[in-house]
N, C-alpha and C positions, 0 to 999 in steps of 0.2 A: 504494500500500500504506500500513494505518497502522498502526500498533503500538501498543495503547492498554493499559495494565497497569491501569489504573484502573475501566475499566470503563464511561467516560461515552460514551465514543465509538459503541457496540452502543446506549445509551439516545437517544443521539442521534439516531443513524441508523433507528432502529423508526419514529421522528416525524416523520421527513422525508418527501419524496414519491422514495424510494428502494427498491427491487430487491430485498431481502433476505435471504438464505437462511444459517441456520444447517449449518455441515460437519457438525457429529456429530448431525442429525437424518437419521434413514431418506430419510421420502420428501422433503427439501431435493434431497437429490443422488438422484433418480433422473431418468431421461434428460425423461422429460415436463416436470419442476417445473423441470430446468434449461432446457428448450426453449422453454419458456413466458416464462422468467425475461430469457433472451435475447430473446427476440422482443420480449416487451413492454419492453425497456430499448435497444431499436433502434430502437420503433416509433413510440415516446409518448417519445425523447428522458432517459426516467429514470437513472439509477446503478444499478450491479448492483454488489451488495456480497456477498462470502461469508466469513462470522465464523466464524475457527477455533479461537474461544475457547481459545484458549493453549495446544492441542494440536496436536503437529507430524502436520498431515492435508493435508499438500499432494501425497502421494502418493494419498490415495486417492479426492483433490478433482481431482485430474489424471485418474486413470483415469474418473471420472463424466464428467468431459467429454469425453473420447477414448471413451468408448461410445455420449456422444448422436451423434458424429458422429467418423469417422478423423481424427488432428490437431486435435481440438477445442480443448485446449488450447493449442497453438501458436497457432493462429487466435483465442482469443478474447486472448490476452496481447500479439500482434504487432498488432491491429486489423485482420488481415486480413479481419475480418466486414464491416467497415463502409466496405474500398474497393472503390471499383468496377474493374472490368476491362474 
């Protein structure tokens, strides 16, 4: 997690070869943009970033990924995604 008040950090991160999805954009969080978003930051190795631009959206960035998939969020904050069984 980062906590950037300033602003450079979202500048930053646009430039990087990084994952990026804005929370208070519509289609950022719907189940494709995020399924996509995961896959290709699993696939090709990138960062997945989601910018909550200094509003408290971790409720409704929780529920976007517990509809692409039950526990989504659990799994993607524990790394459940990326071990094998």
């Amino acid at each position: 997690a980062v906590i950037d008040t300033s602003g450079q950090a979202q500048t930053f991160l646009r430039y990087r070869d990084v994952i990026y999805l804005n929370a208070l954009l519509p289609r950022d969080m719907e189940p494709e943009t995020l399924r996509m978003g995961l896959l290709g930051g699993l696939r090709f190795g990138k960062r997945f970033a989601v910018d909550f631009m200094d509003v408290d959206m971790l409720g409704p960035v929780r529920t976007a990924f517990n509809n692409l998939m039950p526990g989504g969020w659990d799994a993607v904050m524990s790394n459940k995604l990326v071990k094998y069984e």
